[in-house]
C-alpha positions as MATLAB code, in Angstrom:
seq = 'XXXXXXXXXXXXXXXXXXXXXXXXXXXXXXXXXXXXXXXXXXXXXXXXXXXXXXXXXXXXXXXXXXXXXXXXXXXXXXXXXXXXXXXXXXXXXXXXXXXXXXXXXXXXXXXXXXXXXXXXXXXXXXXXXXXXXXXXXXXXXXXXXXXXXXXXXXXXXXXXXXXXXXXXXXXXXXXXXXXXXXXXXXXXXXXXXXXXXXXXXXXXXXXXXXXXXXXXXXXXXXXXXXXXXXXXXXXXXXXXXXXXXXXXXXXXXXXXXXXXXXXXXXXXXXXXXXXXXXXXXXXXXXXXXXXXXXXXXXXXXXXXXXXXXXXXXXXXXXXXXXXXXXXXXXXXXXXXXXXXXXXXXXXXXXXXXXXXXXXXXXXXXXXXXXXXXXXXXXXXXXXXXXXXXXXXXXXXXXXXXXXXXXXXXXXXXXXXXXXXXXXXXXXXXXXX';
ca = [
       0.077  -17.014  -41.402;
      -1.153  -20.433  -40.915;
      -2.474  -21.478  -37.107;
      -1.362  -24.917  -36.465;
      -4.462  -26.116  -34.546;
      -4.291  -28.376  -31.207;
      -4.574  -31.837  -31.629;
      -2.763  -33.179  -28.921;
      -0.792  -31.325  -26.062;
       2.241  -29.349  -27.036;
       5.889  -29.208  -25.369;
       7.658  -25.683  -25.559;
      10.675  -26.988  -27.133;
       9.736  -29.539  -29.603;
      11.094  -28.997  -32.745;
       9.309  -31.519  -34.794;
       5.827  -29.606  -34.182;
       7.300  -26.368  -33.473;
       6.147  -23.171  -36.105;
       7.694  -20.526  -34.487;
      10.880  -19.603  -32.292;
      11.475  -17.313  -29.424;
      14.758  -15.579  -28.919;
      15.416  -14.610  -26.007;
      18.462  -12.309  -25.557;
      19.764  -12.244  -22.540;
      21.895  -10.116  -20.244;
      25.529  -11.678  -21.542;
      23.836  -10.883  -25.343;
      24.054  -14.570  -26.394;
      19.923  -15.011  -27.473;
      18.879  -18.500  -26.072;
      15.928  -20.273  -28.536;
      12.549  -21.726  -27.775;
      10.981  -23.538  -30.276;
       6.851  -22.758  -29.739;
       3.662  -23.175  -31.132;
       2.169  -20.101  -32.719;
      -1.238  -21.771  -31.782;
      -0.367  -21.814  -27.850;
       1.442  -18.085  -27.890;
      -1.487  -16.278  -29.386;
      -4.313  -17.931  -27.607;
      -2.304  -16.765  -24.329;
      -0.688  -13.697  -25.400;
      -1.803  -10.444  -26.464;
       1.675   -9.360  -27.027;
       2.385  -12.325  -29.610;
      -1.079  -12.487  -31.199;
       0.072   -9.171  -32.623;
       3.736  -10.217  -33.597;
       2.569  -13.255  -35.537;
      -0.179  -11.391  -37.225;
       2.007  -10.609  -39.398;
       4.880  -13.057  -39.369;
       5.473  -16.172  -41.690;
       5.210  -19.722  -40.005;
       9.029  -20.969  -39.532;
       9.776  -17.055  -38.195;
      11.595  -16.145  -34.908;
      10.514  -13.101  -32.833;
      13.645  -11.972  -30.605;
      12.677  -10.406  -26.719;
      15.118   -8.597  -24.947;
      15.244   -9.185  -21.053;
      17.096   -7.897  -18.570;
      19.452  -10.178  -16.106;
      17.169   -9.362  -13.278;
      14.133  -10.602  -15.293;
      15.327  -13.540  -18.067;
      14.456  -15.671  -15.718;
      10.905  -14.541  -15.508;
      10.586  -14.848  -19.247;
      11.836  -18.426  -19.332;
       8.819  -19.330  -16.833;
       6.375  -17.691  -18.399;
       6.975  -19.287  -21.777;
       6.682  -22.688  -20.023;
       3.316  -21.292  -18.160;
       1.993  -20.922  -21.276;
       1.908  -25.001  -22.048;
       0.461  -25.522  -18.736;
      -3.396  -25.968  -18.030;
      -4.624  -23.388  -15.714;
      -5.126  -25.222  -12.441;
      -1.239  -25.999  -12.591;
      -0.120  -22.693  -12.484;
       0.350  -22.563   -8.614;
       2.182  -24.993   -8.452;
       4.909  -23.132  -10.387;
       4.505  -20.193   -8.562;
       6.321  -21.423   -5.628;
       7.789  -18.027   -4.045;
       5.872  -14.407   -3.609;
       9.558  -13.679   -5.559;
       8.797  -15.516   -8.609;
       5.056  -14.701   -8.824;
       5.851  -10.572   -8.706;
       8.548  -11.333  -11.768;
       6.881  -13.102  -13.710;
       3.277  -11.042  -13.259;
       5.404   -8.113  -14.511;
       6.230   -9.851  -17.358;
       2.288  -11.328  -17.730;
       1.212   -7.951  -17.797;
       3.577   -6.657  -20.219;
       3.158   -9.724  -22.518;
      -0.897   -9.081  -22.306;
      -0.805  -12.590  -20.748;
      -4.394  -12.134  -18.746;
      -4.818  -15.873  -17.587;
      -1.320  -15.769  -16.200;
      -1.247  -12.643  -15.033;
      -4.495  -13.414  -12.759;
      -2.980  -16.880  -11.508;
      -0.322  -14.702  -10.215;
      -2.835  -12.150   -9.005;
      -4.370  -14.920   -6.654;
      -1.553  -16.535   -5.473;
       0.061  -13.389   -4.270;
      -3.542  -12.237   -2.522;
      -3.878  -15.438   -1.085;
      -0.708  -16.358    0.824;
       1.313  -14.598    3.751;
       3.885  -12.217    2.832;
       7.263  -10.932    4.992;
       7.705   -7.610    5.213;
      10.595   -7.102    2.826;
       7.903   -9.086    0.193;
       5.331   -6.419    1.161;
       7.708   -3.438    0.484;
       8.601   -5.208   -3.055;
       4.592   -5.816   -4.130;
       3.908   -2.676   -2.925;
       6.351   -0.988   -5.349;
       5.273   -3.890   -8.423;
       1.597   -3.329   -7.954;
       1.592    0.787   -7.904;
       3.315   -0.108  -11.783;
       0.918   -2.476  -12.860;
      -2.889   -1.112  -12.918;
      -6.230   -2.136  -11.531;
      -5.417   -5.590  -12.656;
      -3.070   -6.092   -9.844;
      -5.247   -4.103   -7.337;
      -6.910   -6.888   -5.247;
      -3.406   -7.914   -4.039;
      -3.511   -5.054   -2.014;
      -6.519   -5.737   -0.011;
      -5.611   -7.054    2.852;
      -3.273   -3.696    3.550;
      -6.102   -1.286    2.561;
      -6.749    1.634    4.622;
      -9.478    0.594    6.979;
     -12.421    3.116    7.697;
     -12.463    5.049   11.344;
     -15.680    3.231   12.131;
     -13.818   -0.451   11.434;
     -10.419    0.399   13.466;
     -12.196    2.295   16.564;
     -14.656   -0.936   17.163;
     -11.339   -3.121   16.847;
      -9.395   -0.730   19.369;
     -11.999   -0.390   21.666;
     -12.675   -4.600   21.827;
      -8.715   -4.914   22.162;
      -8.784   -2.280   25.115;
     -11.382   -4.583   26.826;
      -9.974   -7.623   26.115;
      -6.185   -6.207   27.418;
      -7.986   -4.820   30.725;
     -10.260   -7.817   31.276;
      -9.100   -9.470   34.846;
      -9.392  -13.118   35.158;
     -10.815  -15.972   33.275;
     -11.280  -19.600   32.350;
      -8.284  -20.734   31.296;
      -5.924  -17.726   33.165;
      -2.510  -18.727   31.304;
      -3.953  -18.715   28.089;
      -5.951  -15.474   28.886;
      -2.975  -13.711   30.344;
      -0.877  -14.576   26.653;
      -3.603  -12.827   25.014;
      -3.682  -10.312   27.180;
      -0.033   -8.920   26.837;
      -0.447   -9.547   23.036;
      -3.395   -7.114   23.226;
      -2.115   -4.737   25.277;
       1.200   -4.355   22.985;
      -0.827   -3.884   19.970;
      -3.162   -1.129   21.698;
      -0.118    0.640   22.561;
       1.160    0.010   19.103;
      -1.637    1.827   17.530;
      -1.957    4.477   19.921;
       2.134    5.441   18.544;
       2.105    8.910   17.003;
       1.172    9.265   13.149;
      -1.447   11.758   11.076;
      -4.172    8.811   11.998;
      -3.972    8.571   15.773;
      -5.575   11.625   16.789;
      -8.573   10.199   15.134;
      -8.716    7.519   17.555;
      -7.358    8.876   20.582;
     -10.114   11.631   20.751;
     -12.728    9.323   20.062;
     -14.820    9.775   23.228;
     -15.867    6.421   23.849;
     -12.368    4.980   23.804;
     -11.673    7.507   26.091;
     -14.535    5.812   28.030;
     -13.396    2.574   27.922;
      -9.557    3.432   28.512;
     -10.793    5.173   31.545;
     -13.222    1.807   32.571;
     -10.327    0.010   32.074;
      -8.106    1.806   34.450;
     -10.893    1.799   37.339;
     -11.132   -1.809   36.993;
      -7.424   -2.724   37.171;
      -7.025   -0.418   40.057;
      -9.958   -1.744   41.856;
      -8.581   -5.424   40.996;
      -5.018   -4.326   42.186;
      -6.443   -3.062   45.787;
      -8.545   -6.260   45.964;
      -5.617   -8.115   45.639;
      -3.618   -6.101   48.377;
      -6.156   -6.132   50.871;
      -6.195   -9.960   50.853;
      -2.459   -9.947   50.508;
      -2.063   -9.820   54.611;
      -5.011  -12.342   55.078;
      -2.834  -14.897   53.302;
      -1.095  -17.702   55.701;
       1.753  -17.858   53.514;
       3.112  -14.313   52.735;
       5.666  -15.919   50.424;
       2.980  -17.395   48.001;
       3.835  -17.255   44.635;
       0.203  -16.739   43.517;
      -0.256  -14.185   45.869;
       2.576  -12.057   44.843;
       1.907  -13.235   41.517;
      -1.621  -11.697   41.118;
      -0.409   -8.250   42.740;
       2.792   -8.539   40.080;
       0.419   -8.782   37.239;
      -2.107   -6.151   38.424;
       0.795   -3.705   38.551;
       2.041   -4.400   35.004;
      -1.176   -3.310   34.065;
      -1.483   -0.666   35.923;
       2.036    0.197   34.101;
       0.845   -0.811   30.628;
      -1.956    1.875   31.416;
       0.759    4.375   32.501;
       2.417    4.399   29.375;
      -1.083    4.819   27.148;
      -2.709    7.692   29.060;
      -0.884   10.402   27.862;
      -0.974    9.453   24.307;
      -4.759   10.201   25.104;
      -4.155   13.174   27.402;
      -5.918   10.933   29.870;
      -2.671   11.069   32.394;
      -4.672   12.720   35.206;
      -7.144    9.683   35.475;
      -3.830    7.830   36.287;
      -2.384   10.460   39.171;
      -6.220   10.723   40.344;
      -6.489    6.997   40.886;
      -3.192    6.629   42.302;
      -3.391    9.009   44.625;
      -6.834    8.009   45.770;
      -5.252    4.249   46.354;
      -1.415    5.575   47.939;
      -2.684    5.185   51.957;
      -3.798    1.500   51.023;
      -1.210    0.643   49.184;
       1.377    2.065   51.558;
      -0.952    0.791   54.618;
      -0.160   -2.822   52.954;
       3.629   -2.852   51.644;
       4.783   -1.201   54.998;
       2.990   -3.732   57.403;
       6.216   -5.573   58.960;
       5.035   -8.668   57.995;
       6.597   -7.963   54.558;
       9.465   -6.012   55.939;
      11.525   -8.926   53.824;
      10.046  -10.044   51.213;
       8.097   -8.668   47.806;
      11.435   -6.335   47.032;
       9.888   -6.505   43.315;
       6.903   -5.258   44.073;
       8.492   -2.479   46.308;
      10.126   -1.508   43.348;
       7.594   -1.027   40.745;
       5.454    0.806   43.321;
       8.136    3.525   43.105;
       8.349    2.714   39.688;
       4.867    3.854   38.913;
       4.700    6.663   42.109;
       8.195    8.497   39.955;
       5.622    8.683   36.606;
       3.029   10.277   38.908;
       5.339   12.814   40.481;
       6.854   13.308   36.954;
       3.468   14.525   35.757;
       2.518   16.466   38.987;
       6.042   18.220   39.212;
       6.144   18.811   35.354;
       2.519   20.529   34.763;
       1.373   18.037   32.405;
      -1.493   17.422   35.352;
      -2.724   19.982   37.216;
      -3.811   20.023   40.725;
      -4.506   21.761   43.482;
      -1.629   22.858   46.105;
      -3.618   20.818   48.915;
      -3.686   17.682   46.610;
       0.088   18.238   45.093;
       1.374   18.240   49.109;
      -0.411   15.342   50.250;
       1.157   13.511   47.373;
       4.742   14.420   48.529;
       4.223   13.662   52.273;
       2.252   10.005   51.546;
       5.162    9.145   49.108;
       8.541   11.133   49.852;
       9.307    9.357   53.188;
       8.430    6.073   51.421;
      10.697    6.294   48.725;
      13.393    8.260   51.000;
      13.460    4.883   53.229;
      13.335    2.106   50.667;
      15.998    3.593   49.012;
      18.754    2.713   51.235;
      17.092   -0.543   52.313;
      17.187   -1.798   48.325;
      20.573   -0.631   47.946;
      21.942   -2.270   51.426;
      20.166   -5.483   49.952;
      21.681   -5.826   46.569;
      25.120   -4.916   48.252;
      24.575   -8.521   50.728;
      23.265  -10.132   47.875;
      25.211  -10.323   44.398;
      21.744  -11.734   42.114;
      19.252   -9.680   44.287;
      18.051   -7.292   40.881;
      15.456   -5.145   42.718;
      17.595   -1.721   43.102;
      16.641    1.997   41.876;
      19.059    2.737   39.323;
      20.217    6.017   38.136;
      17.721    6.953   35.724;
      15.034    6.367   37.710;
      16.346    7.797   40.991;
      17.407   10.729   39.148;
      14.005   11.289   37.382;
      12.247   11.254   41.163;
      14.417   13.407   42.271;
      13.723   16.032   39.269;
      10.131   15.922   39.509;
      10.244   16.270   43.352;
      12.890   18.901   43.108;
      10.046   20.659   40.537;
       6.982   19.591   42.532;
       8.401   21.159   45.894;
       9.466   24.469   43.958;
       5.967   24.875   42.804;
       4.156   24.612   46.452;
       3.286   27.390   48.818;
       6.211   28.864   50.616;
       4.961   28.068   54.136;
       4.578   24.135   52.684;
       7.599   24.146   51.120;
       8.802   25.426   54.295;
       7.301   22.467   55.779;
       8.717   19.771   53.910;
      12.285   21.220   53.671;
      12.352   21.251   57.377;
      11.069   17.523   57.636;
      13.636   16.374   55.574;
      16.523   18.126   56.956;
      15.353   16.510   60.058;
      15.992   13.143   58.388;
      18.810   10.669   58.219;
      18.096   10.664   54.297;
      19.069   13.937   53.803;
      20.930   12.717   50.740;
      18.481   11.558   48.751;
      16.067   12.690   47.544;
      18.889   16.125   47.540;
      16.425   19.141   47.607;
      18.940   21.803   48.310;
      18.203   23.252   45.159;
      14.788   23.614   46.474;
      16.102   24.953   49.952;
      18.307   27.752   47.964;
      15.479   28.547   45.941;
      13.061   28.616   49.004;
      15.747   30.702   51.020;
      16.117   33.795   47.883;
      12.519   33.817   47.699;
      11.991   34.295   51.277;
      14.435   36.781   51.912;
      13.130   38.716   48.410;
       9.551   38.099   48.577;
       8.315   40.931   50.740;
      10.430   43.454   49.036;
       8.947   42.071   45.384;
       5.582   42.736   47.214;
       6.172   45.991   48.120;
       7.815   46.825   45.074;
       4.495   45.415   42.840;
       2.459   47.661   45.325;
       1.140   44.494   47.076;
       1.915   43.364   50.588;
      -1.613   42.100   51.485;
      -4.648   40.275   50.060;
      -7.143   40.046   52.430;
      -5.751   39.318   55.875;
      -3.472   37.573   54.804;
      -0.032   38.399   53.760;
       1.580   36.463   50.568;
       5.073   34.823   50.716;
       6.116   33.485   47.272;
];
């Protein structure tokens, strides 16, 4: 057929110049007519340089569509008139650039098809978009490919360096502008614990030894920044300072954040080592009566943070030594067997006071104690039963399912002894 050749800019639609007509039938079946330039269509079209190879000028080529993608036809017939630096502006949603790229690609419409492929690389997506593109570009071939780029998997090397500088940055204490830092901070610190969540690439990461490293360098500095803070807590002149109280607050949230990371890194026994190795200072601090009434928040997440320590002790998931396990109960039981009353008698004289152990977490201490004192030598279990019947708290923590476990054992154990054909190591005779 004769090519009408371009003198002057052509309008899809024109009549007078049109030499060709494209039917578009839509969903309702009633075709709708565009009257185009065989000139334009096969210069831009793969798909209609082969229909009007062999089609008379003054012929009509009829395209079924679909009612989710007529639309998408419609535009790309009037992309086809436009010069190529004005094809952005038509593709003014990530929507309307993944329909009508579909139907680029299927029309063999490269120029279009890459104007698409651009616009959709280069701007920000939601994440319903994403899930959409995703689904488009697995269709479409290696033509679409470099849409994908920015959610390619990244290599080991590339998303340990970026872990380990977040990890530094979220346990970095102080600097120049502190509000600004601390924003940052928190933002890093969720996103850490974000990729540390369970999936088949995390182990990859969380037995990378030096993250390990700098998880545990992180830890030793926030604790050492969280004692510093304590021991110049009683020098202040104003125990009521907000920055005071302040600093210790945010050193604790850390110390917190770190809680909940260590055992995605089976790290959870640098945590219980470093607490326990700081419990007589903090203690030696928070009980001085010059802050017998104030700081009930930071009370509170002290026995916050103590409960995930005895949790770990009294549950196995950290070992240590019978020595180390009872020194943790008597530095913390009487603590939390005092403060519980006093935060309770608090928020019952004051209706907005919000510093009180609740349920959960007074129930979860008394577990893991319950478990922790079970798992002691009888003559120290012996030892701490008898301290705290001798207390006015005998109701809480309630270990008289440690005393009736303590009392069967006793009364069985030499018997079991005897019976197993051993009543003495040593010198020394074994009660269990």
């Amino acid at each position: 057929m004769d090519i009408i050749m371009a003198e002057k800019p052509y309008k899809l639609g024109d009549q007078n110049t049109s030499d060709i007509v494209v039917q578009l039938r839509n969903y309702e079946g009633r075709p709708e007519r565009f009257y185009s330039h065989s000139f334009i269509l096969i210069n831009k079209s793969k798909f209609f340089a082969d229909k009007l190879s062999c089609l008379d000028s003054g012929a009509s080529i009829e395209i079924q569509c679909s009612k989710s993608n007529y639309d998408y036809h419609v535009k790309l017939l009037r992309l086809l008139y436009l010069p190529i630096e004005a094809f952005w502006d038509s593709l003014d949603t990530v929507k309307s650039a993944i329909g009508i790229l579909q139907v680029a690609v299927g029309f063999g419409c490269e120029e279009i098809a890459k104007a698409c492929v651009q616009y959709l690389e280069a701007i920000p997506w939601e994440d319903k978009e994403e899930e959409e593109i995703l689904k488009t570009v697995s269709k479409l071939g290696p033509i679409a490919m470099p849409i994908l780029a920015r959610i390619q998997p990244v290599d080991a090397r590339a998303t340990k360096n970026v872990l380990v500088s977040a990890i530094r940055f979220a346990t970095s204490i102080g600097g120049s502008c502190p509000p600004f830092d601390d924003n940052l901070r928190t933002s890093a610190q969720e996103q850490v614990e974000y990729m540390l969540a369970a999936d088949a690439d995390t182990p990859l990461i969380t037995s990378d030894d030096e993250v390990k490293s700098v998880v545990k360098m992180g830890l030793s500095k926030i604790c050492s920044s969280f004692e510093k803070e304590l021991s110049s807590l009683l020098l202040e002149s104003d125990l009521t300072s907000e920055t005071a109280e302040d600093k210790i607050r945010q050193c604790l949230l850390d110390i917190e954040w770190m809680s909940n990371i260590l055992p995605k890194m089976d790290l959870m026994k640098e945590f219980v080592t470093n607490w326990t190795e700081i419990s007589d200072k903090i203690l030696g601090v928070i009980e001085d009566k010059k802050l017998d009434s104030s700081m009930w928040a930071l009370k509170l997440k002290v026995i916050e943070l103590t409960g995930k320590v005895l949790d770990a002790v009294g549950y196995g998931s950290v070992i240590l030594p019978a020595p180390c396990r009872v020194k943790l109960l008597k530095t913390w039981l009487p603590y939390i067997r005092k403060m519980k009353p006093l935060l309770e008698l608090k928020s019952s004289k004051e209706v907005e006071f919000p510093h009180k152990m609740d349920e959960d977490l007074c129930g979860n201490i008394e577990e893991a104690i319950v478990q922790l004192v079970l798992a002691l030598p009888s003559n120290d279990q012996a030892e701490i039963l008898t301290d705290w019947m001798k207390t006015e708290q005998v109701k809480y923590p309630d270990l008289s399912e440690a005393f009736e476990v303590w009392c069967f054992r006793t009364k069985s154990a030499k018997r079991r002894l005897l019976e197993g054909g051993l009543d003495r190591v040593g010198n020394a005779t074994l009660s269990l």
